[in-house]
C-alpha positions in Angstrom: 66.9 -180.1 115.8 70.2 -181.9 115.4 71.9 -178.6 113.7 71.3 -176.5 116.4 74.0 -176.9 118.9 77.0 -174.8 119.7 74.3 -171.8 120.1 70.8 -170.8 120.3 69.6 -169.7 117.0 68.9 -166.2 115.5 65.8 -165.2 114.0 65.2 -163.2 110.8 61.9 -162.1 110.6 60.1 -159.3 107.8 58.4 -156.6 109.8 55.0 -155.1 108.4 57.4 -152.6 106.8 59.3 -154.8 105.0 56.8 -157.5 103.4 58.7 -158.0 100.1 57.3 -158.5 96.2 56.9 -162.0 96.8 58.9 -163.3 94.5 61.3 -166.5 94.3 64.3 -164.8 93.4 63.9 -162.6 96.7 63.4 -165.5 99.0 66.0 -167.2 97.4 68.1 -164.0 98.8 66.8 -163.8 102.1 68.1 -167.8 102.4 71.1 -167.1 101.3 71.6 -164.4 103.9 70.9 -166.9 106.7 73.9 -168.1 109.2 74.0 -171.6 109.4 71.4 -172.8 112.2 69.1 -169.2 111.6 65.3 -169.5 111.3 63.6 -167.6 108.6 60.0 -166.8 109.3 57.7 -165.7 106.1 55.3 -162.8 106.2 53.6 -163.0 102.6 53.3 -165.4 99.8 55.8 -166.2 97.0 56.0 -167.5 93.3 57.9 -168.8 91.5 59.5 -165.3 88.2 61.6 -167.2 86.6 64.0 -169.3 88.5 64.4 -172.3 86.2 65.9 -174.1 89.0 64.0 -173.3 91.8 65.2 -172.0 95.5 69.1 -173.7 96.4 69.4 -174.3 100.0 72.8 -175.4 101.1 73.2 -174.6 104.4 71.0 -176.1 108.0 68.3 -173.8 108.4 64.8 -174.0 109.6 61.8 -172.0 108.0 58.7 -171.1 109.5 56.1 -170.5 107.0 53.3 -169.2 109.0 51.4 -170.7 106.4 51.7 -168.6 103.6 51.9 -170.3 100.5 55.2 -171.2 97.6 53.9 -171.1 94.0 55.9 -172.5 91.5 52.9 -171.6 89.1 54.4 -174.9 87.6 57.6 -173.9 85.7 59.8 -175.1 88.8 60.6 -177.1 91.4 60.4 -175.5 94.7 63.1 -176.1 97.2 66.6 -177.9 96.4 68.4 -179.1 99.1 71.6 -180.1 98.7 75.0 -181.2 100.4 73.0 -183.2 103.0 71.7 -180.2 105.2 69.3 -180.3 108.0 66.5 -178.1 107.1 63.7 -178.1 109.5 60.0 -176.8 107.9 57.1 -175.8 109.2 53.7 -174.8 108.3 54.7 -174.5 104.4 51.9 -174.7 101.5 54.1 -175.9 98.3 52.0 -176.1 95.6 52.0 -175.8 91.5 55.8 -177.1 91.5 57.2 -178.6 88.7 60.3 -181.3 87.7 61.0 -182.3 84.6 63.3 -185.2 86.3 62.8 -186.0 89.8 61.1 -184.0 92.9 58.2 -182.2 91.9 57.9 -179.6 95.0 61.5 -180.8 96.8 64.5 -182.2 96.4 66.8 -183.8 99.1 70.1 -185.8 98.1 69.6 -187.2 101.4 68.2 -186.4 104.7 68.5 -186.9 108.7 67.3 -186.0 111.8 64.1 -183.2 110.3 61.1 -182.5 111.3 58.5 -181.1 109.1 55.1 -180.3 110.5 52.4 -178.8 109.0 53.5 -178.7 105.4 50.5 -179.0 102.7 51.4 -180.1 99.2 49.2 -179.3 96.8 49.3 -180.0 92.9 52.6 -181.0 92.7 54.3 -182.9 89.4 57.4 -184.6 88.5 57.7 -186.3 84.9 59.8 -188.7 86.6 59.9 -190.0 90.3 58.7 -188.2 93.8 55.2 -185.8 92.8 56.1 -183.9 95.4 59.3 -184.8 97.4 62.0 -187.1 96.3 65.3 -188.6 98.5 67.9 -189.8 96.9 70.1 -190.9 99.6 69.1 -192.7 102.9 66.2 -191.6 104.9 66.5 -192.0 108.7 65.1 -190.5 111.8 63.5 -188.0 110.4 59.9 -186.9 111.9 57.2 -186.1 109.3 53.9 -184.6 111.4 50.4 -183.3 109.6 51.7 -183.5 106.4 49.0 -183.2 103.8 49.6 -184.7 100.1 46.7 -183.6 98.0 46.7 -184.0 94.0 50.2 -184.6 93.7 51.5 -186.5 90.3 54.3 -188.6 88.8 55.3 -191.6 87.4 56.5 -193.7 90.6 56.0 -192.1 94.2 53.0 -189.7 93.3 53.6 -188.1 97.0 57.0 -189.2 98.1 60.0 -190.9 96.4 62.1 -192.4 98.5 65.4 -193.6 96.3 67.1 -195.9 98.8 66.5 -197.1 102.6 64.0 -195.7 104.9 65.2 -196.6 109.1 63.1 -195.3 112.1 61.1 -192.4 110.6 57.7 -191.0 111.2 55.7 -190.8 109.0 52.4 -188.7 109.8 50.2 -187.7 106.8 46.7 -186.8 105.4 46.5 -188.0 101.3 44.2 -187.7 99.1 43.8 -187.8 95.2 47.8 -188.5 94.6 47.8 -190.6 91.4 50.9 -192.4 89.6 50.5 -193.0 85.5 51.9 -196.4 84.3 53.6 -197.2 87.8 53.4 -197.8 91.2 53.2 -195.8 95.1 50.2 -193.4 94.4 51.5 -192.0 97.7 54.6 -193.5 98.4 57.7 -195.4 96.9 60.6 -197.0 98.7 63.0 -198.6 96.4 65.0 -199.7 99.3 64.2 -201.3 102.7 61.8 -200.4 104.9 63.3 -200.8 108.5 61.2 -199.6 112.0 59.3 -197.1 110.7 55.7 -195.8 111.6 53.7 -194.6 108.8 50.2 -193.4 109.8 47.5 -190.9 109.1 44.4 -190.9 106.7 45.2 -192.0 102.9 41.8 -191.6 100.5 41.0 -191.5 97.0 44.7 -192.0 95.5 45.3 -194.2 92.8 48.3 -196.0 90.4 48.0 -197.0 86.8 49.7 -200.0 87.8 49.9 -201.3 91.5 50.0 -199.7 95.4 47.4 -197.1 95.8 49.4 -195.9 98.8 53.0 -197.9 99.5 54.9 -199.6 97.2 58.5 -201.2 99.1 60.8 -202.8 96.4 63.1 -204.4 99.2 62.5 -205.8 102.5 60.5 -204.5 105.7 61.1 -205.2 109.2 59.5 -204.2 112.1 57.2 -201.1 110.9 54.0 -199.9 111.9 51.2 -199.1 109.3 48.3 -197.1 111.0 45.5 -195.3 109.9 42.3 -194.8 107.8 42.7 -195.9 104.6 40.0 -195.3 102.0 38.8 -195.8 98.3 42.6 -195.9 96.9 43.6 -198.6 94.1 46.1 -200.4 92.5 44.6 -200.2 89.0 45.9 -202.9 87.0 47.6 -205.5 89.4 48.2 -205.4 93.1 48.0 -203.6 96.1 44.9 -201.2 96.3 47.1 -200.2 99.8 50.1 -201.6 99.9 52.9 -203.8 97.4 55.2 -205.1 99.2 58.2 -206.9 97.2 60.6 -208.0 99.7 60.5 -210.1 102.8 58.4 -208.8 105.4 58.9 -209.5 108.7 57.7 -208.2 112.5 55.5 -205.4 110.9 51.9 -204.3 112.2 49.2 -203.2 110.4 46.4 -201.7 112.3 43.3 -199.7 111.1 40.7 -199.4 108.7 40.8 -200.5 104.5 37.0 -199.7 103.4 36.6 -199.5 99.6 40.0 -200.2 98.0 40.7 -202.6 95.1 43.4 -203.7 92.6 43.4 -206.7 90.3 45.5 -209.0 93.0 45.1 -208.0 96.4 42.6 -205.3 97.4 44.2 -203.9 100.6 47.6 -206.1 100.5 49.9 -207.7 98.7 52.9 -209.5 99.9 55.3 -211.3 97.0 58.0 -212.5 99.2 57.5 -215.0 102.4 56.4 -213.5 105.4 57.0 -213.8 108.9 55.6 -212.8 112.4 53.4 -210.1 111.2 50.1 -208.9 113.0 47.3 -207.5 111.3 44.6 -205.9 113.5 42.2 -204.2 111.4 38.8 -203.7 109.8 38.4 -204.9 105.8 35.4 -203.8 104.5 34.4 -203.6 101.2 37.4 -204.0 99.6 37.6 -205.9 96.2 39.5 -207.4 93.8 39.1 -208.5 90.2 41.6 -211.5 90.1 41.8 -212.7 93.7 42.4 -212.0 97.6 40.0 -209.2 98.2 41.8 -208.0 101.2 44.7 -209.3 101.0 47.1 -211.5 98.6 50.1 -213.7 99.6 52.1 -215.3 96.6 54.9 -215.9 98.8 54.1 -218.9 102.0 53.4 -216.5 104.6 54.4 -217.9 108.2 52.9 -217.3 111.9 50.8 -214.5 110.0 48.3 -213.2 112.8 44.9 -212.2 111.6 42.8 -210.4 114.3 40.4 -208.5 112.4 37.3 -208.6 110.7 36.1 -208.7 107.0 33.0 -207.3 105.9 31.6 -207.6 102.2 35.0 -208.1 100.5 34.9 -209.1 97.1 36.3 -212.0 94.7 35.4 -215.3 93.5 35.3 -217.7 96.2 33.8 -221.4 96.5 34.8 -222.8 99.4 33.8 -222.7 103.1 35.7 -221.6 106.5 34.5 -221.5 110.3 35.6 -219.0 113.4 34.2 -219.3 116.9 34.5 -217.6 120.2 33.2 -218.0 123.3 29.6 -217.7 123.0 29.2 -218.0 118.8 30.0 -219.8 116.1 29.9 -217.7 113.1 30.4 -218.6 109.6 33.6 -217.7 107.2 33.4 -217.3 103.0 36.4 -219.0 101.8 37.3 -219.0 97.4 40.2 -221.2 95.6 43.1 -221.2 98.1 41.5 -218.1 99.5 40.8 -217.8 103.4 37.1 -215.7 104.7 37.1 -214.7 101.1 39.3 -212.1 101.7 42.8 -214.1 101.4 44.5 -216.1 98.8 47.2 -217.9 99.7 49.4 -221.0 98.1 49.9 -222.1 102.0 47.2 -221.4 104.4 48.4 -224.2 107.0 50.3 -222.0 108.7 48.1 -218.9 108.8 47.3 -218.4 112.3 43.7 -217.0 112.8 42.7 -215.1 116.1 38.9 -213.5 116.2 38.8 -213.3 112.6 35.0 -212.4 111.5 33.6 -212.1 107.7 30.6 -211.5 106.0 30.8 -212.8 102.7 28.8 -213.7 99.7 27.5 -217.1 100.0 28.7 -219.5 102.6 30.4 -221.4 105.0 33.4 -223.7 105.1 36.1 -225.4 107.0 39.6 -224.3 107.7 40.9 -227.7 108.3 39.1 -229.1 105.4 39.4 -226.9 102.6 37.0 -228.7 100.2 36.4 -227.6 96.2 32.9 -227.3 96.3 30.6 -224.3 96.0 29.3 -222.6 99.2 26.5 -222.5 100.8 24.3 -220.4 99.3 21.5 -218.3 101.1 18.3 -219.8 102.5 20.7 -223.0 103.6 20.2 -224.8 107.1 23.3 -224.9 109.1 23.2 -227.1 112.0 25.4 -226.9 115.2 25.5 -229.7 118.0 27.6 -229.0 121.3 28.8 -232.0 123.8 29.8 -232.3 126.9 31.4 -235.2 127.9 30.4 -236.9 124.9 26.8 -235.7 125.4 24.7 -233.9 123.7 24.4 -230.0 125.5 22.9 -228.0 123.3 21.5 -228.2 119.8 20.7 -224.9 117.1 20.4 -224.6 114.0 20.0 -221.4 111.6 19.6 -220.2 107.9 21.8 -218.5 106.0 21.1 -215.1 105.5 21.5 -213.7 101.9 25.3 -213.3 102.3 25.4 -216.8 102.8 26.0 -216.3 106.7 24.5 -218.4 109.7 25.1 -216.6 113.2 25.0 -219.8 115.8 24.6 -218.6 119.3 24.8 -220.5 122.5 24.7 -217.8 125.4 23.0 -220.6 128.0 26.0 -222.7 128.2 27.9 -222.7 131.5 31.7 -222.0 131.7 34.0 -225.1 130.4 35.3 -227.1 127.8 33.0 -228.4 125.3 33.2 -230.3 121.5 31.5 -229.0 119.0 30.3 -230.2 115.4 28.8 -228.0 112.7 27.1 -229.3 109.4 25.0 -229.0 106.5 23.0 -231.8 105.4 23.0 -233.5 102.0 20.0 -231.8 99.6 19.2 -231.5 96.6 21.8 -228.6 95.7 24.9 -229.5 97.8 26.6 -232.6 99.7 27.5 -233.2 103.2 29.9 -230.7 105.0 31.4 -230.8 108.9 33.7 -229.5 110.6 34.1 -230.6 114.5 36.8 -228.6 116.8 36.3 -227.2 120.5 34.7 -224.5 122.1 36.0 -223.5 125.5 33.6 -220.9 127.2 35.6 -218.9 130.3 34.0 -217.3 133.6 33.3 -213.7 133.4 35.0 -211.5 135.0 33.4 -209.3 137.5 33.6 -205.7 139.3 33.0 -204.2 142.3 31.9 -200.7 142.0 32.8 -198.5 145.1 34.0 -195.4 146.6 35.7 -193.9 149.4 33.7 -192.3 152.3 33.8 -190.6 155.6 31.1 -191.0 158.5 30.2 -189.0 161.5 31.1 -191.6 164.6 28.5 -190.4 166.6 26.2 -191.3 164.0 23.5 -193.8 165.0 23.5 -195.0 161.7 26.8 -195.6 159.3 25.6 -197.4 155.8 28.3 -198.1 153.2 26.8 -199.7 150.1 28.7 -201.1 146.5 27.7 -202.5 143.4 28.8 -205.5 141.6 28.5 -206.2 138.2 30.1 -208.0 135.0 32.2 -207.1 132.8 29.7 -206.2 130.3 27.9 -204.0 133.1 25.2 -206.5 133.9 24.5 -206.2 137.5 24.9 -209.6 139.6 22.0 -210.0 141.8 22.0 -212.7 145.4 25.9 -212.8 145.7 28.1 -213.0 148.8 30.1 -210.0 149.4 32.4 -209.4 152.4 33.7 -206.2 153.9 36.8 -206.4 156.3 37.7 -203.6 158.1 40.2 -202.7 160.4 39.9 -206.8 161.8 36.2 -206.8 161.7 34.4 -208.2 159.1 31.1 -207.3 157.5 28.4 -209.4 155.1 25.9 -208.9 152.9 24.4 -210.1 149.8 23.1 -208.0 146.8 19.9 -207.4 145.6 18.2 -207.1 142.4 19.8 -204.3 141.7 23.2 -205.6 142.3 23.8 -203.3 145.6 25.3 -204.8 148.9 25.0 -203.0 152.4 26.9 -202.4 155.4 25.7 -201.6 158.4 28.7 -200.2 160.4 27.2 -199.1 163.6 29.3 -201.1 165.6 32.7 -199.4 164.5 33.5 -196.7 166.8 37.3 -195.9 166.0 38.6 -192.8 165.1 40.9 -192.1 161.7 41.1 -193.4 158.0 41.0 -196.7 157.5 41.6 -199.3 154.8 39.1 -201.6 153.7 39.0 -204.4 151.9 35.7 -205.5 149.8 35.8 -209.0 148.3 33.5 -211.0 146.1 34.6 -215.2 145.8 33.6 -215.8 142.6 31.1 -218.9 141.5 30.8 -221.4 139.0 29.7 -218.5 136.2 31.9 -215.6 137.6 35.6 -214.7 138.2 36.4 -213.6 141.7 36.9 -209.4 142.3 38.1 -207.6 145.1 38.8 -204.0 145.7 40.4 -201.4 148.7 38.8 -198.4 149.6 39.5 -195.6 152.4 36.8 -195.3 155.2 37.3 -192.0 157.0 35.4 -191.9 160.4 35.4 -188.6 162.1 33.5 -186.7 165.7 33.5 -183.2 165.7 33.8 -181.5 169.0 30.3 -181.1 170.8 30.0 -177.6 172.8 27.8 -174.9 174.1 25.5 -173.7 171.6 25.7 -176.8 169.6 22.4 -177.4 167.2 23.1 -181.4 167.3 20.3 -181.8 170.2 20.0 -185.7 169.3 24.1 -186.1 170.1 24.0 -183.7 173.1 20.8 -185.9 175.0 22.9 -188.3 174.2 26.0 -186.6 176.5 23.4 -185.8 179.4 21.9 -189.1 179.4 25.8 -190.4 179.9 26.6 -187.7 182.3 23.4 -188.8 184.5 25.0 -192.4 184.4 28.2 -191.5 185.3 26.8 -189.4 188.4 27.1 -186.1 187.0 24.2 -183.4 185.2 21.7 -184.5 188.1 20.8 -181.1 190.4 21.7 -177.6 190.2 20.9 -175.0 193.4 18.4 -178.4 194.4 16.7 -178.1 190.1 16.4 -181.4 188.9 18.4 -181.5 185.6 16.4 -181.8 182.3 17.7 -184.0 179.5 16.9 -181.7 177.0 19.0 -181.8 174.2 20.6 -177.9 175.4 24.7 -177.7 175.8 24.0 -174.6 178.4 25.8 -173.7 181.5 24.6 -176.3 183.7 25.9 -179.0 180.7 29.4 -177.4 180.3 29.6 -177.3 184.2 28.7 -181.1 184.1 31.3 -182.3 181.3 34.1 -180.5 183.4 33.4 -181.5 186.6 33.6 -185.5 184.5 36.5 -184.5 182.8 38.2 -183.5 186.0 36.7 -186.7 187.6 38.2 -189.1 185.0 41.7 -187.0 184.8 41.4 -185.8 181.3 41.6 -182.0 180.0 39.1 -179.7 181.5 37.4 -177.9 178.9 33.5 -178.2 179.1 33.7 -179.8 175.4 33.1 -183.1 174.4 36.0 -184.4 172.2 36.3 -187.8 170.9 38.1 -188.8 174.2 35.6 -187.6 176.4 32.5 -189.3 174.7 34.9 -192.3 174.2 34.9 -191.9 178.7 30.9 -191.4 178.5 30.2 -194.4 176.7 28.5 -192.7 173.7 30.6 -194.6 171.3 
């Protein structure tokens, strides 16, 4: 930590011997008798016996808890920390504390550079601001890590209060059941800005009388990242069953999951400034809310706003229709009022930018470029699709809604390219006539080629190197060209049914490890692959006594060629497959013959001289 420089720190530490009575007052001692930049380390539990005010901490100190618990049994707060000091925490339970003004477990007039990790807080309550913890001065830099908020209380910031600016903290936590009467940030409140921060972790069951069943920023936020698993939290009476956000937001990233949240205005989200050059990558499902924008609300025009999610059974009233695609299906989109999928409600969706959005909705299907005030499609409705290519007709579906008023249109036969596409329902008895035409371009797949590295025995008679190639969704890709080059030469083959290519390499007969390069060209359906592998090829040493009686008739039959292993004392030699003496006689007197090292053996240079590679 930032406080501990000149010198390592000292640690004070209670022995078995000298567990104390556990009470406030005696803690409050053993702080006070901390150097600046000491560790204190707990042994036992404490509660609170009567300081009206709590432990004082003025000094940079870190405490190790060891998790042992700090009861307040509800007639204090727990920790004040004042003249902006460094105090570093870890594995703390602070539970039961009580403020009558601000900072239910802790106080901080500011803080910097901290880390707290493994800190539980536990019915917590301020009559004012911050449940448990409240800042008053800036927040920056500061790590927060496993941090658990559980049944915490207050009137704004049920878990955390933050009173101005928060800049490039993290912000790790587990909440649940945090709850703010009459106001806003069940979890959190930052009346300032919200600049580069990360705030992620698992945020259930918390709710606020009034709005943000999680966040609630008054000013601006730039550049943060909101991450995590967020579940059943609401934003009772107005907005934000996750997050308010008052300000201008701008550069931020939201990634996760929002399942079961709700508010009045905006179930998940609500923005009430313009946005800019946000990303949202996340699953909505099952959100709601009673006024509009299920997931998410923007009153302000939000700009460039990237949506790459999906939203599942979100609800609020909607009437209109909407339509996504991708490369192989056409599903359709729930749109209500000025609200996008359902799920949105905006005063200016033409500059909503929409990338892989999916939605199951209620009742029907619409069009993002024509935004028309009619009521959806209902279920049991035909929904017809017509593809072209080159201004003729390719492929024709059609499919009923299902009871959510969805039609899946699939059209996996269609080869790679660009095509134009229009998507109706017909005039009946119930509804009028509604298109929308755009373009469909359906890209090659990419494909892989599944191999490994290998050694082989030169000698071998037979040296097989097979791969596999498949697609990208691990469909094997059967009659297809594949080349092997190795070491100059070059190698064909074709898979099979199974996908598998072979190699016969019989004719390679150097020695050492070898690069090779394996190569598939691609077609009209798939994208060209290509991958290196090591070949190793090796010859062990063939002498007396050796087993390999296949390899060593192979050396006599050589030697006999070569004029050598004929007679013996006037014995006709036998090619029997048995390195004796009469074989080890024969590979010297051919070593000696061709000038290379006389040793009865047969290395790779002297079967390289015999001819048996």
């Amino acid at each position: 930590d930032s406080f501990l420089t000149s010198s390592e720190p000292s640690d004070v530490e209670l022995g078995d011997s000298e567990i104390d009575d556990g009470k406030f007052s005696t803690l409050q001692d053993k702080i006070d008798g901390l150097g600046d930049g000491e560790t204190l380390h707990l042994s036992n539990d404490y509660s609170n016996d009567g300081l009206t005010e709590g432990i004082i901490i003025s000094k940079n100190i870190r405490i190790e808890g060891n998790g042992y618990k700090l009861d307040a049994l509800n007639k204090s707060r727990i920790f004040t920390i004042t003249d902006s000091k460094t105090v570093a925490l870890n594995n703390i339970v602070f539970m039961n504390g009580f403020s009558g003004d601000n900072g239910g477990a802790i106080y901080f007039d500011s803080l910097s550079n901290s880390n707290f990790t493994n800190l539980t807080f536990i019915n917590n309550h301020a009559e004012n601001h911050g449940g448990a913890i409240y800042i008053e001065g800036d927040c920056s830099f500061n790590n927060f890590t496993n941090v658990n908020l559980k049944s915490n209380t207050a009137l704004r910031g049920g878990g955390i209060y933050f009173a101005a600016s928060v800049m490039n903290n993290t912000l790790d936590f587990v909440a649940s059941q945090n709850h703010v009467e009459n106001f806003s940030g069940a979890v959190f409140f930052v009346d300032g800005n919200a600049l580069y921060n990360i705030i992620k972790g698992e945020y259930k069951d918390n709710h606020a009388d009034h709005c943000a069943g999680v966040l609630y920023i008054h000013g601006d936020a730039i550049g943060n990242l909101l991450e995590g698993d967020f579940e059943n939290n609401t934003g009772l009476s107005e907005t934000g069953g996750v997050l308010t956000l008052m300000g201008t937001a701008s550069n931020n990233t939201f990634i996760g999951s929002f399942y079961n949240n709700s508010a009045r205005i905006g179930g998940v989200l609500y923005f009430y400034l313009p946005s800019f050059n946000n990303t949202i990558i996340a699953d909505f499902i099952n959100n709601s809310a009673t006024k509009s924008g299920s997931a998410i609300y923007f009153r302000g025009s939000p700009s460039n706003f990237i949506i790459n999610s999906s939203f599942i059974d979100n609800k609020a009233p909607a009437y209109c229709l909407n339509v996504t695609s991708n490369s192989r299906t056409i599903k359709a989109l729930l749109i209500g009022n000025n609200s996008v999928a359902n799920a949105f409600n905006s005063p200016d969706i033409d500059n909503l930018v929409f990338d892989n959005v999916t939605y199951w909705g209620e009742n029907g299907l619409v069009n993002t470029d024509d935004i028309l005030p009619i009521i959806g499609v209902g279920s049991g409705q035909k929904i017809i699709l017509e593809i072209y290519k080159d201004n003729k007709l390719a492929y024709k579906i059609s499919n009923i809604t299902d009871k959510n008023g969805i039609a899946l249109l699939n059209y996996p036969q269609l080869d790679p390219g660009n095509y134009t596409y229009l998507l109706y329902h017909e005039d009946n008895s119930y509804y009028g006539y509604i298109e929308q035409s755009g373009n469909i371009s359906i890209p090659k797949i990419a494909s892989k080629i599944i191999a490994k590295n290998k050694s082989f025995n030169l000698i071998s008679s037979t040296k097989i190197y097979s791969i596999v190639l498949k697609d990208n969704n691990n469909k094997v890709l059967k009659n297809k060209k594949v080349i092997l080059k190795l070491n100059g030469k070059t190698y064909v083959s074709k898979t099979n049914s199974k996908g598998k290519a072979t190699f016969k390499l019989d004719g390679f007969k150097k020695m050492g490890t070898f690069t090779a390069v394996i190569s598939y060209a691609g077609d009209d359906h798939y994208i060209k692959a290509s991958k290196k592998i090591k070949l190793k090829f090796t010859f062990k040493t063939i002498k007396k006594g050796s087993k390999d009686k296949l390899t060593v008739k192979k050396i006599q039959r050589a030697l006999k060629r070569n004029g050598f292993y004929l007679t013996f004392k006037k014995h006709y030699l036998k090619v029997d497959g048995i390195y004796g003496v009469c074989t080890v006689r024969s590979v010297k007197e051919f070593q000696r013959a061709k000038g290379l090292k006389v040793t009865g053996k047969v290395n790779y240079s002297t079967a390289k001289k015999l001819g048996i590679l």
